[in-house]
C-alpha positions in Angstrom: 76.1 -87.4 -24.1 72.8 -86.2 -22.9 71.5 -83.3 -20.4 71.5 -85.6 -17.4 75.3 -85.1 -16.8 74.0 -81.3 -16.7 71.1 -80.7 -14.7 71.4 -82.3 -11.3 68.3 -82.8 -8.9 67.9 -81.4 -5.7 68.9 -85.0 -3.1 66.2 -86.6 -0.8 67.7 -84.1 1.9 66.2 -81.1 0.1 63.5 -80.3 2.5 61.5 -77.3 3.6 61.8 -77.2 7.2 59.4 -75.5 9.3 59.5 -71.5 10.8 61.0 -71.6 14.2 59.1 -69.8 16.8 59.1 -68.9 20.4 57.8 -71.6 22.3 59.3 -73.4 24.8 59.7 -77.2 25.0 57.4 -78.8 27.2 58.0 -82.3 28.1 55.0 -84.7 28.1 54.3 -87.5 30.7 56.5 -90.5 30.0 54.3 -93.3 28.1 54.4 -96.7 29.1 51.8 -98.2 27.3 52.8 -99.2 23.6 50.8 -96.5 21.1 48.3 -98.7 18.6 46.8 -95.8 16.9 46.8 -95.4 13.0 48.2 -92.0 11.6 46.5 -89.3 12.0 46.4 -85.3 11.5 46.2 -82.6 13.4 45.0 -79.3 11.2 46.3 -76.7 13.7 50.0 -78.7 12.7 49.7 -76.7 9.4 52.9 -74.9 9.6 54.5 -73.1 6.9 58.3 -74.3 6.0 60.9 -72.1 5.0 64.2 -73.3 3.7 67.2 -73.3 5.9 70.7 -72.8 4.4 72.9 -75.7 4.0 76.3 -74.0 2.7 77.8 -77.1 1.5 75.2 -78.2 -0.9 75.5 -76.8 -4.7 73.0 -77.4 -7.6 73.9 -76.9 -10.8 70.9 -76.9 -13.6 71.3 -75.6 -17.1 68.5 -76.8 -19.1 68.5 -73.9 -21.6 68.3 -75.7 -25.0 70.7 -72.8 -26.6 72.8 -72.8 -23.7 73.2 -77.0 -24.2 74.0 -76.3 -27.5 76.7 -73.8 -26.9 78.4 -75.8 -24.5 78.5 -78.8 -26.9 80.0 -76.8 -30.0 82.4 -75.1 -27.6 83.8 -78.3 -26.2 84.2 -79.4 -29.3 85.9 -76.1 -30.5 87.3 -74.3 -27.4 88.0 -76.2 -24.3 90.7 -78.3 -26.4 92.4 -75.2 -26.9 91.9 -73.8 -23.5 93.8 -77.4 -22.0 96.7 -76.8 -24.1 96.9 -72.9 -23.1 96.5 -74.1 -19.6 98.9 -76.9 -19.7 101.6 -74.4 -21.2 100.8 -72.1 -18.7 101.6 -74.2 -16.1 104.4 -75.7 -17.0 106.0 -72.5 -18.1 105.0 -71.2 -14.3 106.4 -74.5 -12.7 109.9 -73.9 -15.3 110.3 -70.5 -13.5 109.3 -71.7 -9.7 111.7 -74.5 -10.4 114.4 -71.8 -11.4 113.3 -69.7 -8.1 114.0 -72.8 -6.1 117.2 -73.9 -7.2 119.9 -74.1 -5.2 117.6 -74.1 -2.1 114.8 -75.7 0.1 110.9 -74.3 1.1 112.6 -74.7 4.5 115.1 -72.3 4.1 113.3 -70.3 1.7 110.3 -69.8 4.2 112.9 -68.3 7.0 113.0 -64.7 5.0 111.3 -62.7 2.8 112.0 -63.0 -0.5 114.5 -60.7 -2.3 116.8 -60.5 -5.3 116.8 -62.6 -8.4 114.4 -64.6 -6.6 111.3 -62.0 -5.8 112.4 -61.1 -10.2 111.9 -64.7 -11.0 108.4 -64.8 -8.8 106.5 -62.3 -10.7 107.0 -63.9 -13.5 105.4 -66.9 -12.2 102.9 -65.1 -11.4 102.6 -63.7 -14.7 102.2 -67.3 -15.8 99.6 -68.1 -13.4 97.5 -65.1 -14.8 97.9 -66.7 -17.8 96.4 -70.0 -16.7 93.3 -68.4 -15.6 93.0 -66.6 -19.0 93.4 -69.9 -21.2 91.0 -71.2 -18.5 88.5 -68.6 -19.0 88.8 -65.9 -16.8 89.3 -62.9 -19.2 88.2 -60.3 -16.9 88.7 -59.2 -13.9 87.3 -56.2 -12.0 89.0 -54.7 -9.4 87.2 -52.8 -6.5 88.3 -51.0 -3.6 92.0 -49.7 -2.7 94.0 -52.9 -1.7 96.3 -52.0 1.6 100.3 -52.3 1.9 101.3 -55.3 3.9 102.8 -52.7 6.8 99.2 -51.5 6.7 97.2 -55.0 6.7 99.6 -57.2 7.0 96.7 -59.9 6.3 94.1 -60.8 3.5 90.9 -62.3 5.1 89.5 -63.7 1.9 85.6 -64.7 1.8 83.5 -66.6 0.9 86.0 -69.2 -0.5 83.5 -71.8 -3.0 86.3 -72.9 -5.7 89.7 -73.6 -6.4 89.4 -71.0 -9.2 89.5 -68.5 -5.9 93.2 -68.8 -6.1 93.2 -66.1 -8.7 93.0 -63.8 -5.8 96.7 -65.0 -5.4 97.7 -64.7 -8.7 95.9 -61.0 -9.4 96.5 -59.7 -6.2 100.0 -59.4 -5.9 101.0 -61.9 -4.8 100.7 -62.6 -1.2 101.5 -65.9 0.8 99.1 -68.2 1.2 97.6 -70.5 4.3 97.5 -73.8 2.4 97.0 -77.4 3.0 99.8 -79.3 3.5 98.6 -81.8 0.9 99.0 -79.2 -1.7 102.8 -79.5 -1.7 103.0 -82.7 -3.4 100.3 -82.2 -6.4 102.3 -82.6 -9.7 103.4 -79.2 -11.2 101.4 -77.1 -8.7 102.9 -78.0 -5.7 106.1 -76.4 -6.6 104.2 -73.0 -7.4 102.9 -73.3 -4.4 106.2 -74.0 -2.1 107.7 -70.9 -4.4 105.0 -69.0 -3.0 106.6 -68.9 0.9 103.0 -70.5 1.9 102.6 -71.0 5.5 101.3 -75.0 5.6 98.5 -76.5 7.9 97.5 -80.1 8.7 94.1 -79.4 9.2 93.5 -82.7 11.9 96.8 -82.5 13.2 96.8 -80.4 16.7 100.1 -79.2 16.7 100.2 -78.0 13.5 97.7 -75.5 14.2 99.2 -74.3 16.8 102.9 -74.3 14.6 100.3 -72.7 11.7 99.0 -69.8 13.8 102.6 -68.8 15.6 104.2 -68.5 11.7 101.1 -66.3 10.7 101.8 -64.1 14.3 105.6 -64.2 13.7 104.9 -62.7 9.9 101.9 -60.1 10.8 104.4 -58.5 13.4 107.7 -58.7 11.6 109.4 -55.7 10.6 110.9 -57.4 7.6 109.1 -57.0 4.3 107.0 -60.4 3.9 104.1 -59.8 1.6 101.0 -60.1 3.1 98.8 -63.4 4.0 96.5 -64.4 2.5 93.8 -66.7 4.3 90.5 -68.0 3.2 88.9 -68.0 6.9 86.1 -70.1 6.2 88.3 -73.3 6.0 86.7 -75.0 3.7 84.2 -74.3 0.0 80.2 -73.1 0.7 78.0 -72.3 -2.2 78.5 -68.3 -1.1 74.8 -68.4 0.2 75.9 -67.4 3.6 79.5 -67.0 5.0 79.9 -70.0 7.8 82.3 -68.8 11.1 85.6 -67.9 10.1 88.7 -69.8 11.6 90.9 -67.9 14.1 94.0 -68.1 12.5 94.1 -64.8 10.7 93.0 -63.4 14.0 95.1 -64.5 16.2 97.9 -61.6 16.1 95.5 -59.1 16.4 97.0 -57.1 13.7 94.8 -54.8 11.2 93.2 -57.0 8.9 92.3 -56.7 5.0 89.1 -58.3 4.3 88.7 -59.0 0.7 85.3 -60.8 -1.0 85.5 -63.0 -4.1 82.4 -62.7 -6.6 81.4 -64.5 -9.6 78.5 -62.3 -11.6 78.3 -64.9 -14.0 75.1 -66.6 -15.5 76.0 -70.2 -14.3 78.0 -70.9 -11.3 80.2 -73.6 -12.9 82.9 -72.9 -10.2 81.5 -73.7 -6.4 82.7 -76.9 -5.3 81.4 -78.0 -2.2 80.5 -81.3 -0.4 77.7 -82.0 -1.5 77.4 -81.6 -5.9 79.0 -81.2 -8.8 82.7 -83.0 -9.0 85.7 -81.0 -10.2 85.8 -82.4 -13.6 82.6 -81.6 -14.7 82.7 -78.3 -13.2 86.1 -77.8 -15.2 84.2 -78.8 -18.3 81.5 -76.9 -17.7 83.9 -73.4 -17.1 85.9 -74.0 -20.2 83.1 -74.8 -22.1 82.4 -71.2 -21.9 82.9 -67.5 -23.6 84.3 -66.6 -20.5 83.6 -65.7 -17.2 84.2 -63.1 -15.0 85.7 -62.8 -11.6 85.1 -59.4 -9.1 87.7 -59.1 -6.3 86.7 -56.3 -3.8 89.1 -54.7 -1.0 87.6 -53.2 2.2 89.0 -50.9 4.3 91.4 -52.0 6.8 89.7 -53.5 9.9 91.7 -52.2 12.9 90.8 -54.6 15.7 89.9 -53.0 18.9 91.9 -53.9 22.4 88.8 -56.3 23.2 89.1 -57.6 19.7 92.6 -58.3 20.0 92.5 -60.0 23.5 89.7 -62.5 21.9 90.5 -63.4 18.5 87.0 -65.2 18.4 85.3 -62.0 18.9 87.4 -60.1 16.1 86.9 -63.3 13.7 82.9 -62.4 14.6 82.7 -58.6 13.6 85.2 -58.9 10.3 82.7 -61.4 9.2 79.9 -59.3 10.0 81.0 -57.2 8.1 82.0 -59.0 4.7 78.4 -60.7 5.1 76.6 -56.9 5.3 78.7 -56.2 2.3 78.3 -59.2 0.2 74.2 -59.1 1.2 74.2 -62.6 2.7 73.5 -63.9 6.2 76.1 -65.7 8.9 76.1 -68.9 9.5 77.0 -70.9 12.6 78.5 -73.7 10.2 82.1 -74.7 10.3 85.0 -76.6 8.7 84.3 -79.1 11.5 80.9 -79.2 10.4 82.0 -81.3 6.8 84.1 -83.9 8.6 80.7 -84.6 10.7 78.9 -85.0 7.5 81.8 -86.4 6.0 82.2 -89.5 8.7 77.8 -90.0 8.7 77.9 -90.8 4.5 80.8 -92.5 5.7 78.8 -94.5 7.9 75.7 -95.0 5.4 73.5 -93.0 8.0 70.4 -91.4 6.2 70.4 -87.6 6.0 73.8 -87.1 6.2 73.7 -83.7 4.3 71.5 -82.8 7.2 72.7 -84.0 10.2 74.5 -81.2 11.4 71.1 -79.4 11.5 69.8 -82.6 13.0 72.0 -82.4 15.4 71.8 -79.5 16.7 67.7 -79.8 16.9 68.4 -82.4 18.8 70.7 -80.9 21.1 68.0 -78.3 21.5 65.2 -80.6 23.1 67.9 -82.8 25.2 67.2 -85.3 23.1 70.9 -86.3 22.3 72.1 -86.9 25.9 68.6 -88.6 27.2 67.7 -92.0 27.7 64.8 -91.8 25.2 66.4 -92.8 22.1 68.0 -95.7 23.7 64.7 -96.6 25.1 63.2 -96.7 21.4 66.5 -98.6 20.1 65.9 -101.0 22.8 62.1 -101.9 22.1 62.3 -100.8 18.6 60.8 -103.9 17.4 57.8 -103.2 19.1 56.7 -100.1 18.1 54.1 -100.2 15.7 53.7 -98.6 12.4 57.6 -97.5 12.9 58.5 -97.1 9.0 55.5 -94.3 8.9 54.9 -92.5 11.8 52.8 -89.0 11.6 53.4 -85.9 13.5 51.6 -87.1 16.5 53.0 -90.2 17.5 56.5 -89.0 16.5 56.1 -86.4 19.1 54.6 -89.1 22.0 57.6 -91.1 21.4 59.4 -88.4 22.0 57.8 -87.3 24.8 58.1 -83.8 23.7 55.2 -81.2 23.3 54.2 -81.7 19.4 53.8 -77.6 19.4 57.5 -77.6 19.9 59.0 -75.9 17.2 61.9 -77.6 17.1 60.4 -80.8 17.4 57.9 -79.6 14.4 61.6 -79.0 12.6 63.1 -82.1 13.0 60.1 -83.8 11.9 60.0 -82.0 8.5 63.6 -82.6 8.2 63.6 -85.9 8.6 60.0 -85.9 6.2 62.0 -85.4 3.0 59.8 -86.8 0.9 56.8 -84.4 2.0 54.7 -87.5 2.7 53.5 -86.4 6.2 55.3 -89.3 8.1 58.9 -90.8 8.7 61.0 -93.2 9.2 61.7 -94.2 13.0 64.9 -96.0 12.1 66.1 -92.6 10.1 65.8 -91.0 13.5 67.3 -93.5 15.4 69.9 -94.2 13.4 71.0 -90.2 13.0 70.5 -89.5 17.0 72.6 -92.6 18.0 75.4 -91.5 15.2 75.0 -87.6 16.5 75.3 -89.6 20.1 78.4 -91.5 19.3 79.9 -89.4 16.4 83.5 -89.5 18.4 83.1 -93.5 19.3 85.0 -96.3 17.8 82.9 -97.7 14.5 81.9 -100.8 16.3 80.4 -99.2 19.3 78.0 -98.0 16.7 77.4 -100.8 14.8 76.5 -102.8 18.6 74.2 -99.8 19.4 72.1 -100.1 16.0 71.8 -103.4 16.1 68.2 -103.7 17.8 67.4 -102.1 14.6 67.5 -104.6 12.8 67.3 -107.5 14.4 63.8 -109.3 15.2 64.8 -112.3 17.7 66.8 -110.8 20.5 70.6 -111.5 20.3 70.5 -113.6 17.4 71.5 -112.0 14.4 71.0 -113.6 10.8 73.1 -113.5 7.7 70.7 -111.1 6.0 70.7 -108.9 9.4 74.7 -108.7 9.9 74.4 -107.0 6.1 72.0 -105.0 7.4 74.2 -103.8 10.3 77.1 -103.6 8.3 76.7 -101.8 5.6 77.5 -98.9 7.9 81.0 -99.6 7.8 82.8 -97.8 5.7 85.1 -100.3 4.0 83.5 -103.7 3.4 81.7 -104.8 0.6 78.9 -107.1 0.5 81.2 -109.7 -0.3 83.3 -109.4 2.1 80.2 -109.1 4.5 79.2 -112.4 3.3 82.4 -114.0 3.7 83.0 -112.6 7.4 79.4 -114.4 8.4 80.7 -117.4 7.3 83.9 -117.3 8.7 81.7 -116.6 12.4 79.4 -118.9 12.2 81.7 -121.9 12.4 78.7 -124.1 13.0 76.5 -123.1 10.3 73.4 -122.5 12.9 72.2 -119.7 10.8 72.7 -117.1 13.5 75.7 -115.6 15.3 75.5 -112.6 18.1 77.0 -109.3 17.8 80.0 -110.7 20.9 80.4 -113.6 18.0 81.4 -110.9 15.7 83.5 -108.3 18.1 85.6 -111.8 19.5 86.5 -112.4 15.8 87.5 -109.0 14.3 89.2 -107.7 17.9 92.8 -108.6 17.2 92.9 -109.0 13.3 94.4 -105.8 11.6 92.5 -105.9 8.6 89.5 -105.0 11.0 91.7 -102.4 12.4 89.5 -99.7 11.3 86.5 -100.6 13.1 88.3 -99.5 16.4 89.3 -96.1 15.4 88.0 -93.3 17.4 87.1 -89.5 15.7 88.0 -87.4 18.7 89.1 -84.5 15.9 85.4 -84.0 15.1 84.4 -83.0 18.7 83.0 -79.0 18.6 80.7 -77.3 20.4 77.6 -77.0 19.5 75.9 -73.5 19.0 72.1 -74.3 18.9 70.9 -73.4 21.8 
């Protein structure tokens, strides 16, 4: 084993983007003529970068030679016995929730709060739990702030959620219910905790259960029976804690007093924060265990009573508690959301360069009209054309544009997309991100037709090395199976086929059924501008 499964590099999309100013875009004299003119510099283009904050990126670097060290011996020593504690741990916790659940369903035990021998039987799960996080590492944990009664706050707003380790705020805090994927019911041993735990369930692409989700969370804030409060991580979804991204209006909804609560780690490594973009769950298990300990600080707010504007706009109210969580954590807002991931979700999906940036690409974009104008389908049409296209500079990226180069948000997108800090880029990185921000809700093949000009060089005709080309951005074929679709196209063996060729062929065979399905649950409004 070396340091490499350690320390992780900063991705081609770490990039220092430049300061946004004031000025105005200004929209330059379409250009007919083709441009012939080598790179060049402009000195007075000298901007300064400054780093913007992607919260669903995590690096994790420990290259400490002593620090190596420990966590070799101690995996060798320790996290052995830390699995077994945890595995006892949980299945003594999933004995009990099994015992709690006997004799019933989560249907029937969800209708009313929990009393009797069954409230008895959940604290000791909950003792268990505690447990878990002990054998797991989590020795200590601080305690700040006086936490509310549930007829006071009858919800939790938790933030900023980075981890599944920030379930201990369940297990130390109580507990209270929880707003939980409904995924999580059927993980082995857990999911029974879970259920025991009278969560309220949410299928996060499904319409209607959002609506179902938010009208159990009003129904419980304004009961006058004695449910323990909700918990709900507003966020959605992990960030690396650098900034807390716009909250989700569920917990807002009722317009009842709120609870917020923050989750800290003030630990020397953050081996915990799991988020789109870095370390997987199994190293970052390793990692934790392979540890002393760690410690976790929960701190409790005072109440948040909303006011009667608050209440009547639930987006307002989910604005100012997180306002205030960010002034008290010492961290900035950010107008990143759950919806946010899926976007950058479907564009690795879809091979499309950048994809840990293309929300920010996006909404650049959006900003200089660029995503609903003609121009980029202009350049994907004569693509082929365009000169000195793999390395354009500053100048010619902004005449192809059309767009003032002392746009600042032109001057952004261009060190964005100049990840390598060489001074030029890549037209087809741009084209290829604006025509998947253009299209992000279309069908897969509607994308693969509109990128084909990028690729090929004579017209309709596309060749076996230009279909793999084009579709590698499909999510589910190999190169094999690439190959062997060619083949099966070009009856003929004339070395080319056209992109009709291919749609005629794959239209009514299910095994292409993919291709055809749309990503409407992605649509959000953007808030650049």
């Amino acid at each position: 084993m070396t340091t490499s499964t350690i320390k992780r590099r900063r991705s081609p999309s770490s990039h220092n983007p430049p300061n946004d100013g004031s000025t105005d875009a200004v929209v330059t004299p379409v250009t007919t003529a083709p441009i012939t003119k080598n790179d060049s510099e402009d000195d007075s283009l000298n901007w300064t970068g400054n780093n913007y904050i992607n919260p669903f990126i995590h690096r994790l670097s420990i290259e400490n030679r002593a620090e190596l060290v420990k966590i070799y011996v101690l995996t060798v020593l320790l996290v052995p016995l830390r699995v077994v504690g945890c595995i006892l741990s949980l299945v003594t916790a999933w004995v009990f929730a099994s015992i709690g659940l006997y004799g019933t369903t989560v249907e029937d035990i969800n209708k009313r709060p929990m009393s009797g021998w069954r409230k008895k039987v959940r604290t000791l799960v909950q003792v268990c739990m505690r447990s878990l996080y002990a054998a797991g590492s989590f020795h200590y944990i601080t305690f700040k702030g006086q936490r509310a009664s549930a007829k006071e706050a009858p919800i939790m707003v938790v933030a900023p959620h980075s981890s599944y380790v920030d379930s201990i705020v369940v297990v130390a805090a109580g507990p209270p219910a929880i707003v939980a994927k409904q995924e999580t019911s059927d993980i082995p041993l857990l999911g029974k905790i879970i259920n025991y735990a009278q969560p309220i369930y949410v299928q996060r692409e499904d319409p209607n259960s959002r609506q179902n989700t938010i009208r159990e969370i009003v129904d419980r804030a304004r009961s006058s029976e004695d449910w323990p409060q909700v918990a709900i991580f507003a966020e959605g979804t992990c960030t690396n804690r650098q900034a807390l991204i716009k909250f989700k209006g569920g917990a807002f909804y009722p317009g009842v007093p709120v609870q917020p609560v923050l989750l800290k780690y003030p630990n020397k490594y953050d081996t915990f924060t799991w988020t789109w973009d870095g370390p997987g769950v199994l190293r970052l298990l390793w990692l934790t265990m392979a540890s002393f300990y760690n410690r976790c600080e929960i701190e409790f707010l005072p109440v948040y009573y909303p006011s009667e504007e608050e209440k009547a706009n639930p987006n307002l109210y989910a604005k100012n508690v997180r306002e205030v969580m960010a002034k008290a954590l010492g961290v900035p807002t950010s107008e990143y959301s759950f919806e946010d991931v899926i976007v950058m979700t479907r564009a690795r999906e879809l091979k499309i360069p950048l994809s840990g940036d293309i929300v920010e690409i996006e909404r650049t974009l959006d900003i200089l009209n660029l995503i609903n104008s003609e121009r980029i389908l202009e350049l994907t049409e004569t693509f082929s054309t365009i000169p000195n296209r793999d390395k354009l500079d500053f100048l010619t990226f902004s005449e192809l544009l059309q767009v003032n180069l002392k746009n600042p948000h032109l001057q952004r997108l261009f060190a964005v997309l100049d990840y390598r800090h060489t001074g030029t880029v890549s037209l087809k990185n741009l084209l290829l991100c604006s025509l998947f921000c253009k299209m992000n809700n279309a069908e897969t093949i509607e994308y693969l037709k509109a990128i084909t000009k990028l690729y090929t060089e004579q017209g309709d005709q596309i060749s076996r090395q230009e279909f793999a080309k084009i579709l590698r951005h499909t999510p589910k074929l190999t190169a094999d199976q690439i190959n062997a679709l060619y083949v099966a196209i070009d009856t003929t063996s004339k070395g080319n086929i056209t992109f009709d060729d291919f749609e005629n062929y794959v239209h009514n065979k299910s095994e292409y059924k993919f291709l055809y399905k749309k990503h409407d649950y992605i649509r959000r409004k953007l808030s650049s501008k």
